[in-house]
C-alpha positions in Angstrom: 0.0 0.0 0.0 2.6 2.6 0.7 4.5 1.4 -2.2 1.3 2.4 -4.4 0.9 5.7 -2.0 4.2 7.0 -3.1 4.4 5.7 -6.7 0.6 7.9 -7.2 2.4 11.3 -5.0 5.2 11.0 -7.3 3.4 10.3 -10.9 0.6 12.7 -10.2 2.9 15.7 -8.3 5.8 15.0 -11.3 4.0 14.9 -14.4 2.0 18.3 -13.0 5.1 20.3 -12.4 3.9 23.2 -11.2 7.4 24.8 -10.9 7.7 23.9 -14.2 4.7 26.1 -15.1 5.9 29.1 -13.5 7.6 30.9 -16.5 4.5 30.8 -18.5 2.1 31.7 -15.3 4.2 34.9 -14.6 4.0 36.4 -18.2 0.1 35.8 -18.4 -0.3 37.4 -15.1 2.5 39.9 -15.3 -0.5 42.9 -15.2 -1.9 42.1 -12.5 -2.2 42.7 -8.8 -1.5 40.0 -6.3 -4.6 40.0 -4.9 -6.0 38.9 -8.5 -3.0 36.2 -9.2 -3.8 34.6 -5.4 -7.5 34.7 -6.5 -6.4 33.2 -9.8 -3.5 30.6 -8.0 -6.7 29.4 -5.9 -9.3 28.9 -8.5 -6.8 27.3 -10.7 -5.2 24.6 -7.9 -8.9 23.8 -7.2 -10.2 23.1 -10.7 -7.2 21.0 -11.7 -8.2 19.3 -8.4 -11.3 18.4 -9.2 -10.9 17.3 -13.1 -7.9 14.6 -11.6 -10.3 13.3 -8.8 -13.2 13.1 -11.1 -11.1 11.0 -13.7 -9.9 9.0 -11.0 -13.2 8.0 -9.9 -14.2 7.4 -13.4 -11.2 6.0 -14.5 -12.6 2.4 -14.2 -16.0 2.9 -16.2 -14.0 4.8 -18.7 -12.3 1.7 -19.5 -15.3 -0.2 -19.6 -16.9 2.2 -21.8 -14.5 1.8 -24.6 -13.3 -2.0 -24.2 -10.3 -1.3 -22.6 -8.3 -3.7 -21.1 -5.9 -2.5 -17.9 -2.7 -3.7 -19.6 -3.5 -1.6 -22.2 -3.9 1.6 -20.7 -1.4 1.2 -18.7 1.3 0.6 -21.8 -0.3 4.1 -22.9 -0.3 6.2 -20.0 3.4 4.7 -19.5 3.8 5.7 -23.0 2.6 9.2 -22.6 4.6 9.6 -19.5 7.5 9.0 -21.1 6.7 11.7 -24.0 6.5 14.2 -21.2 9.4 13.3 -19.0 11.5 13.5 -22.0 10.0 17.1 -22.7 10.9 17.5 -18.6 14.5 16.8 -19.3 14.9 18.9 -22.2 13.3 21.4 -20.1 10.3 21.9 -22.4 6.6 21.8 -21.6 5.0 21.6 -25.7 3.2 18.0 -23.9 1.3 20.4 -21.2 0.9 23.5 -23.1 1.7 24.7 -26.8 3.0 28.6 -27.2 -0.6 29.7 -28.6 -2.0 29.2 -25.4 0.5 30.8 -23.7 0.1 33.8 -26.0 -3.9 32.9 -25.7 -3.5 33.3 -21.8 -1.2 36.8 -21.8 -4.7 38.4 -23.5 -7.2 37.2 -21.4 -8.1 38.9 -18.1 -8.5 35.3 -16.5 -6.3 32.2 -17.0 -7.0 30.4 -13.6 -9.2 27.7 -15.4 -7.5 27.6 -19.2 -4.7 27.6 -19.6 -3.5 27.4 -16.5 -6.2 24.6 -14.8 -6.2 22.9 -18.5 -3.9 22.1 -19.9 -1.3 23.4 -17.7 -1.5 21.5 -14.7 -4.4 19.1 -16.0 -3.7 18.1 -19.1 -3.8 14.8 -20.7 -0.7 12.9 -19.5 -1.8 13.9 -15.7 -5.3 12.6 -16.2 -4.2 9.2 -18.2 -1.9 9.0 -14.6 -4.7 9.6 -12.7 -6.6 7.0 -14.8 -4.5 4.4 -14.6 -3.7 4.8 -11.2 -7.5 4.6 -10.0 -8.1 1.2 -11.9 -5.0 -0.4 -10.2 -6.8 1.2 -6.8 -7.9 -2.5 -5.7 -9.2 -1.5 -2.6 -10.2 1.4 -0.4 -6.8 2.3 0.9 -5.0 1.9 -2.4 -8.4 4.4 -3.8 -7.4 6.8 -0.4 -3.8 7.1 -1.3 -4.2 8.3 -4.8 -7.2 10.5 -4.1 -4.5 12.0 -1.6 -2.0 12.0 -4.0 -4.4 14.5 -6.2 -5.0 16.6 -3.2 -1.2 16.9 -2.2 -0.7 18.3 -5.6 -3.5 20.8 -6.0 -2.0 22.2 -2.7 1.3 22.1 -3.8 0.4 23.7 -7.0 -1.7 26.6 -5.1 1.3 27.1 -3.1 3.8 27.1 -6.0 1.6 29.5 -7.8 1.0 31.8 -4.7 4.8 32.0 -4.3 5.5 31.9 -8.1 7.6 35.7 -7.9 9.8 34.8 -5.0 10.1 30.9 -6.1 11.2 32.2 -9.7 13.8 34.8 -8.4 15.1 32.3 -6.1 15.0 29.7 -8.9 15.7 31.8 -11.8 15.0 30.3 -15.2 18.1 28.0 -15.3 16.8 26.6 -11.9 13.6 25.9 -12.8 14.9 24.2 -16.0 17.2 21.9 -13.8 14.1 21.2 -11.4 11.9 20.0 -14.1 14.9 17.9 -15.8 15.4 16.3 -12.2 12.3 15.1 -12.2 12.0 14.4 -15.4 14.3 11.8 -14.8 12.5 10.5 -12.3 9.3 10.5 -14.3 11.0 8.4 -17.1 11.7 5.4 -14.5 8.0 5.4 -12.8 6.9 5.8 -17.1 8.9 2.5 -18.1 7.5 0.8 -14.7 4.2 1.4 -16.1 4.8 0.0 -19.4 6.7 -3.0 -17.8 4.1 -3.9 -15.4 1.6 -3.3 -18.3 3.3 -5.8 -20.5 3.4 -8.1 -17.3 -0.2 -8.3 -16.9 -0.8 -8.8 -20.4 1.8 -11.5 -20.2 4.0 -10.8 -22.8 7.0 -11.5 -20.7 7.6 -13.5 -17.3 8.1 -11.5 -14.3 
């Protein structure tokens, strides 16, 4: 179980990366007051919140929905991961947001749900996680732990986001770039565990 616990804090909390967001979240909220980007932080730490618990609890009936079988899904979120932690290490983000919605976000008055909630900290790599995680969630603890996992990381996101100036002048970008790369590295071991225990349960190799 605490295996589980800390493979879903660190999936969920890596592939999110709020520091790795802070470039982009400080030039679409460099005209405002910081009463408006706490408002913003808030709103957007929620939202991105809710979306990952709401996948994980449909993460199962997804599945069944379309026919999908576990090993599968998991080969594919393990396969996505992957595409992000090598964007992580080369200290890019195009897998979480593109440059148009960066510029999209620097003209609108509110970004705290897009781009910020989607696809910054939500987007489609963190929700496969989220996915897969919740249909490996056998039981109520394993179910407890990741649900925990989400809520660890919206807070950690509202509190990256609420301390993005001081975090990014402590950082500077070159920090931040060997932050996301750091984990990024991590994020490519838990990515191949996924597609090794996918092929595993498929049984395309022996354990």
């Amino acid at each position: 179980m605490w295996q589980f616990a800390l493979t879903s804090l660190a999936s969920v909390l890596f592939v999110v990366d709020p520091v790795g967001a802070l470039p982009a979240y400080l030039v679409m909220t460099a005209g405002d007051d910081p009463a408006k980007r706490r408002r913003m932080a808030l709103r957007a730490a929620l939202t991105a919140t809710i979306i990952m618990a709401v996948f994980a609890a449909a993460g199962t009936w997804l599945f069944n929905l379309f026919g999908l079988s576990m090993p599968a899904f998991q080969i594919a979120g393990g396969a996505i991961l992957f595409l992000v932690a090598m964007d992580m290490i080369r200290a890019r983000r195009s897998t979480q947001e593109s440059p148009p919605e960066v510029d999209e976000g620097i003209e609108k008055d509110d970004v705290a749900i897009t781009p910020l909630a989607v696809p910054m900290l939500s987007g489609p790599a963190a929700l496969a996680v989220v996915a897969t995680l919740s249909a490996q969630a056998d039981d109520w603890s394993r179910s407890a732990a990741l649900y925990g996992a989400i809520v660890v990381t919206g807070l950690t996101c509202y509190l990256t986001l609420r301390a993005a100036e001081p975090l990014f002048k402590l950082l500077g970008r070159a920090g931040v770039a060997v932050f996301s790369r750091v984990l990024g590295i991590l994020l490519a071991g838990i990515s191949v565990q996924f597609i090794l225990d996918g092929l595993r349960a498929a049984q395309l190799f022996a354990p």
